[in-house]
C-alpha positions in Angstrom: 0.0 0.0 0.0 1.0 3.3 -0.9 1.1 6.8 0.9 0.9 10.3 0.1 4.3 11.6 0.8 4.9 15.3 2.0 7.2 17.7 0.3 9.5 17.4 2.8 9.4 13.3 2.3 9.9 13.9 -1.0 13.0 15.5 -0.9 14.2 13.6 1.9 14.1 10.8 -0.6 15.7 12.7 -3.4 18.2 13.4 -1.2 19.1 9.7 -0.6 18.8 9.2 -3.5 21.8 11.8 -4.7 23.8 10.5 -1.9 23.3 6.6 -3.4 25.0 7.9 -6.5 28.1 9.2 -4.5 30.6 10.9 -6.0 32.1 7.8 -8.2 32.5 7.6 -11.6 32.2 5.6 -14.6 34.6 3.6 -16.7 32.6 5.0 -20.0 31.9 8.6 -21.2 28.4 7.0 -21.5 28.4 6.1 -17.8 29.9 9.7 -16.6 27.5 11.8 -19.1 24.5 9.4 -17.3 26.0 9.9 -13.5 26.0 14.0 -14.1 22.8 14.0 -15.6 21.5 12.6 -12.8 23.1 14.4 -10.3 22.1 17.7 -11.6 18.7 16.6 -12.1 18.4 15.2 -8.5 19.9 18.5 -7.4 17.4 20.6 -9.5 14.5 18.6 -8.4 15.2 19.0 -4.7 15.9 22.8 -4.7 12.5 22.8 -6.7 10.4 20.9 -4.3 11.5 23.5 -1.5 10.8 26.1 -3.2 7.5 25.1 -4.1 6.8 24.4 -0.3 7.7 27.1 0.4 6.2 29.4 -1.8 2.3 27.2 -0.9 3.0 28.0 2.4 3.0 31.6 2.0 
């Protein structure tokens, strides 16, 4: 069963999720290219989550 998660549950887990990735890298360019993607991504997505929070609880 699944549950409604709050925004700060949300980044919480996209926060663990950033740390799982570390800060090793890949044998292949294709490998590196998919590791920074994802950490940018992660990042963006957490910094957007808060600010949304924060803005809907103005």
């Amino acid at each position: 069963m699944s549950k409604e998660l709050t925004d700060n549950e949300v980044h919480e887990k996209l926060v663990k999720a950033q740390q799982e990735l570390g800060v090793d890298t890949a044998e292949t360019e294709h490998g590196k290219t998919a590791l920074d993607g994802a950490r940018k991504v992660l990042t963006g997505l957490q910094f957007g989550v808060l600010a949304a929070s924060e803005k809907s609880s103005d």
